[in-house]
N, C-alpha and C positions, 0 to 999 in steps of 0.2 A: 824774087823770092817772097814766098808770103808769110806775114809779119804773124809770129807768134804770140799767140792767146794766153796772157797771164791768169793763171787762177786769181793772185793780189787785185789784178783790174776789179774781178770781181767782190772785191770786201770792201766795208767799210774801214773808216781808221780804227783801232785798236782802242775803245772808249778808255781804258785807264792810263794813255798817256794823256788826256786831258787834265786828269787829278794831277799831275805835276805839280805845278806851280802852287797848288793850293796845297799839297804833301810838304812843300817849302815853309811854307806859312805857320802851317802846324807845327812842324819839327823845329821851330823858332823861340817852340814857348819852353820858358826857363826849367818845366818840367817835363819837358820830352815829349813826343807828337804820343795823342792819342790815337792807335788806327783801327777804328770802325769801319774801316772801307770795302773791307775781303774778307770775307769767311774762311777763312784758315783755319787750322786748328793753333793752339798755342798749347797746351797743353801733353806729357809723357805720352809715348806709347805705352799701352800697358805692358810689364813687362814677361807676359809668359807669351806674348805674341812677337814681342822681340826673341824670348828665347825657341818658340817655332821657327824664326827664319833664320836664328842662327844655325839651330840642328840641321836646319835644312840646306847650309849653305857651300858645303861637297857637292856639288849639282853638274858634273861635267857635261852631263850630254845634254841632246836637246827637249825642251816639255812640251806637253801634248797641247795644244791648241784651245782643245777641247775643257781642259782641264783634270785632272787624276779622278777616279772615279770616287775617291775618300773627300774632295773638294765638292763636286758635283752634290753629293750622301749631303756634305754639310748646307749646302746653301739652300737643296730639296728640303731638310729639317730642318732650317729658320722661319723660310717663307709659310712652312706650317707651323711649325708653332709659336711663331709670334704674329702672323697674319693670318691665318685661315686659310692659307693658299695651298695648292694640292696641284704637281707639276711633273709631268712624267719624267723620267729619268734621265731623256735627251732631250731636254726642255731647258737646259741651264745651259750657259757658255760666259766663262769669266771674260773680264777686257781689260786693259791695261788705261784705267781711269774710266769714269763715268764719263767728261768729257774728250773722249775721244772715239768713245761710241755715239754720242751725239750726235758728231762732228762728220761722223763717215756713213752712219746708218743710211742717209738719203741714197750716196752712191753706193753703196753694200746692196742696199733693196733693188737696185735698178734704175733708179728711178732719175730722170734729167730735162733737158730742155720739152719743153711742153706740158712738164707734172709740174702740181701746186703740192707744194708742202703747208700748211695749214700750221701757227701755233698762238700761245695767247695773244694779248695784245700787250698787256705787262709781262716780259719773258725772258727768261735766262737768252744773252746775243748769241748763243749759240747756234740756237736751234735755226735762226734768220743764215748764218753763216755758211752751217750743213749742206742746208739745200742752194746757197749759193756755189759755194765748190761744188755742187753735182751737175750745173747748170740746171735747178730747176727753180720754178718761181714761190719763194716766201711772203703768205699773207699773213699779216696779223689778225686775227680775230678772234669775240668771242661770240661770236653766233654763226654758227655754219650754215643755217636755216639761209642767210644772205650771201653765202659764196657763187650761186650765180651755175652756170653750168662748166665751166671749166673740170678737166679732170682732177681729183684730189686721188695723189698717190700717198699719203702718209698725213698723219693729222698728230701733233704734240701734244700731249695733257701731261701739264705740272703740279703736283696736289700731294702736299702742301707744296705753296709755289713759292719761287724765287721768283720777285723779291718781297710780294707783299705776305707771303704768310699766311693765305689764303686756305682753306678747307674745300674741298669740292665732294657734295654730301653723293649718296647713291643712288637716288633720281638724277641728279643732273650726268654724272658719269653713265650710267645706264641710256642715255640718249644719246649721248657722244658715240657708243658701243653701236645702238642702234641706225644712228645716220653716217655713219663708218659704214657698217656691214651692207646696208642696203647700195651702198656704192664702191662696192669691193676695196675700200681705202683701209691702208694699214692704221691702226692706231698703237704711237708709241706711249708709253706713261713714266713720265720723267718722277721715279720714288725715292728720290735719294734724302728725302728727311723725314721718309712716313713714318719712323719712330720718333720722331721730335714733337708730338704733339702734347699744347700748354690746355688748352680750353676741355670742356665740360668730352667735344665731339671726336673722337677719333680718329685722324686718316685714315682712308681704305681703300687699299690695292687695285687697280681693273682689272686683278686677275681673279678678285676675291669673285666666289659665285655669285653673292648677291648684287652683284653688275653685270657679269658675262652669264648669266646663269649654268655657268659649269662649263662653259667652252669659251676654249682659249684661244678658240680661229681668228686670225687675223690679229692676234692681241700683242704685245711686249711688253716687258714692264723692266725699268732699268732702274738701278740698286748701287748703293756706292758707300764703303768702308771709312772715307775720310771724316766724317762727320760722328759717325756714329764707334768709331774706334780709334782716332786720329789716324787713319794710315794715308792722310791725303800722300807724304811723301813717297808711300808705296805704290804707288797708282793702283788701288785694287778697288774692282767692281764688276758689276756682271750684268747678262740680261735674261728675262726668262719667260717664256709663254708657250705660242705656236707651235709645234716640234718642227713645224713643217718650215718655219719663218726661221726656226733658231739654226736648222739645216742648214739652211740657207747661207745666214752668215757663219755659221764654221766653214762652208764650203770655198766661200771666197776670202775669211781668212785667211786658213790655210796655206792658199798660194802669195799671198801679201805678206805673210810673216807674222799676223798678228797675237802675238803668245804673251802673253804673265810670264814672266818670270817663274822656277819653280820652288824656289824661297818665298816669294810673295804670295805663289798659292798656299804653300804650307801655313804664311800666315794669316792667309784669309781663313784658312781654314779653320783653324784656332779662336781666331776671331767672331764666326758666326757659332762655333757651340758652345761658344761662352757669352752668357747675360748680363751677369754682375758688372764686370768691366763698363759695359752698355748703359748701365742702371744709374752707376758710380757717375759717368761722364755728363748722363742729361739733367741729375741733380743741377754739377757743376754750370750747367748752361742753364737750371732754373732759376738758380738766384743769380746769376746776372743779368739773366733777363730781366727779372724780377727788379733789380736796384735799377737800372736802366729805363727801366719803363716808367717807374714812378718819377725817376730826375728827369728828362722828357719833358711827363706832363707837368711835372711841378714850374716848369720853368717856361709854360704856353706850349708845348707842342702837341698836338693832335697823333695817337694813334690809331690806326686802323687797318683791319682785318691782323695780322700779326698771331693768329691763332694758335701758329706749327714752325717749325721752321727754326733757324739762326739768326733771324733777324726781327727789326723794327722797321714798321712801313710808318715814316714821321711827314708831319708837315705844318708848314709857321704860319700861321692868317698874316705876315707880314712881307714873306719872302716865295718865291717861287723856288726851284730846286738848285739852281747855283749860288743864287743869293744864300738859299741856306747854308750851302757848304762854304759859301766865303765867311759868314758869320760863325761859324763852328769854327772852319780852323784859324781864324782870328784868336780862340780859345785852345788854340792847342788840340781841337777833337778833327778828326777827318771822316766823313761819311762819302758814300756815294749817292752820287745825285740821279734822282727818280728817272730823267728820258733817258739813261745807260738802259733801261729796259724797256722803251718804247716810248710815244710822244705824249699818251697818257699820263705818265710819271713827271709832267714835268712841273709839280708843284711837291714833290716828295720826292725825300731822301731817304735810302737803304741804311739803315743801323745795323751790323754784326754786334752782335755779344760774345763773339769768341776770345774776346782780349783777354789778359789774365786778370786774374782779382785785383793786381795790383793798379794796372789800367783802369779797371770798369772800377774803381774808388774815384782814380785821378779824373775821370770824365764826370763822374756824379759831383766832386767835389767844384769842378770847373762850372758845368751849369747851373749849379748853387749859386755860383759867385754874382 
């Protein structure tokens, strides 16, 4: 009999049970672990978005895949009026978490042994994951120009990225689009903090025109509610582009089962045609950024890029990136350490600022000491 082919064969270990021991460390200090480690939310759901999925929560039968067409209205009117984006009406398709469309797109698209999935070199592990479960091959790069003649079935752009924070201005995305297109390679764009931007520049979409010049061939752009509304416990998020690519994957949801819940669409819904809530929350992530960044540097640590995003891209002219986190949570702080998102990272540590105020005191107060 022939021996069965584990998908697991094909993953690495799970990088955050390596934090273990050092989450012990932390959670040791007389005032309780600081965790920097995971971009979570901590903070209320707003609550007229809870009262959306309460209204909504008589739901016997089954929801559309697709999403309601009152969901679809909303998510079409956010991407335009808070990004510039213009998306035909069967160009949307909600997913049950941002990470889980990551996670499947490779196999959803087709795409397996013999196709390269292409994503940064500093990168959310997902994206490396995806196209393992598909059986196809994950490079890290950031110059495509050197990939060499292999076929490239899908290519990942993160902007603002996980984990450094990163901007990717509309020349360089605009070449991405270009060396995509001239080799029929899908390009996804991982936007799930494009509202989190700190500096002068603003992230912007690849679906915005002044990248695709108005066509969304080949393009996707994936979007997620946890960050920008706390619903990470909702799993709600979506993707939007191609009509022809978004086709696509409803058509192979569909038979897979993969639906939103139709309480969590009500609440997405809710959630993108309201701003305030949105407004209210990135304050709250401004000034922790903000105390965070300064205790940081006040106490040696180097930032950079850190732009956009939930995090701090840190690093210690003394420590390489486990050293760092053994010396933080010797302090009761725990971060994540820089190679959890490639080999590049490994003199930098990942900062979340999602803790509550009451944490991002205790952590300013710690590297003071």
């Amino acid at each position: 009999m022939a021996e069965r082919r584990r998908v697991t064969d094909r993953l690495p270990t799970f990088p955050w049970d390596r934090l273990a021991p050092y989450k012990r460390t932390a959670a040791a200090s007389p005032d309780g672990i600081v965790d920097l480690s995971v971009g979570t939310p901590v903070d209320p759901v707003p609550p007229n978005l809870r009262q959306a999925l309460a209204d909504a929560a008589d739901s016997p039968g089954y929801p559309m895949t697709w999403g309601t067409p009152e969901l679809r209205a909303s998510i079409r009117g956010w991407l335009a009026r808070r990004h510039g984006v213009r998306v035909e009406e069967g160009a949307v398709l909600p997913a049950v978490g941002s990470k889980e469309l990551v996670a499947w797109l490779p196999t959803l698209l087709g795409l397996g042994e013999g196709d390269t999935v292409v994503h940064p070199e500093l990168a959310y592990p997902t994206y490396d994951v995806g196209a393992r479960m598909a059986g196809a091959t994950p490079v890290a790069s950031d110059g495509l120009t050197a990939l060499g003649p292999a076929p490239v079935g899908l290519v990942w752009v993160n902007s603002p990225s996980n984990p450094t924070g990163r901007v990717l201005d509309v020349p360089h995305l605009r070449k991405v689009v270009q060396w995509a297109r001239e080799r029929g390679a899908v390009v996804a764009s991982d936007e799930c903090y494009l509202d989190l931007g700190w500096e002068d520049r603003e992230p912007v979409s690849i679906l915005h025109p002044d990248v695709c010049d108005g066509s969304h061939e080949n393009l996707l752009a994936v979007h997620s509610l946890s960050k920008r509304s706390n619903l990470a416990g909702y799993r709600a998020a979506f993707v939007a582009g191609d009509p022809a690519l978004v086709g696509e994957l409803l058509a192979v949801r569909k038979h897979a089962g993969m639906i939103v819940p139709a309480p969590v669409q009500a609440a997405m819904r809710a959630a993108l045609d309201d701003d305030e809530h949105a407004a209210e929350q990135k304050e709250r992530y401004r000034a922790r950024r903000s105390r965070l960044r300064a205790a940081f540097e006040g106490a040696g640590w180097r930032i950079e890029h850190s732009d956009a995003g939930l995090y701090l891209w840190a690093s210690h002219p003394e420590h390489d990136a486990w050293g760092a986190v053994s010396v933080l949570a010797e302090r009761g702080v725990l971060v994540a350490p820089g190679d959890f998102y490639g080999p590049a990272g490994a003199r930098h540590v990942r900062v979340a600022f999602t803790a509550t105020d009451e944490r991002v005191d205790a952590a300013v107060r710690r590297l003071a000491s």
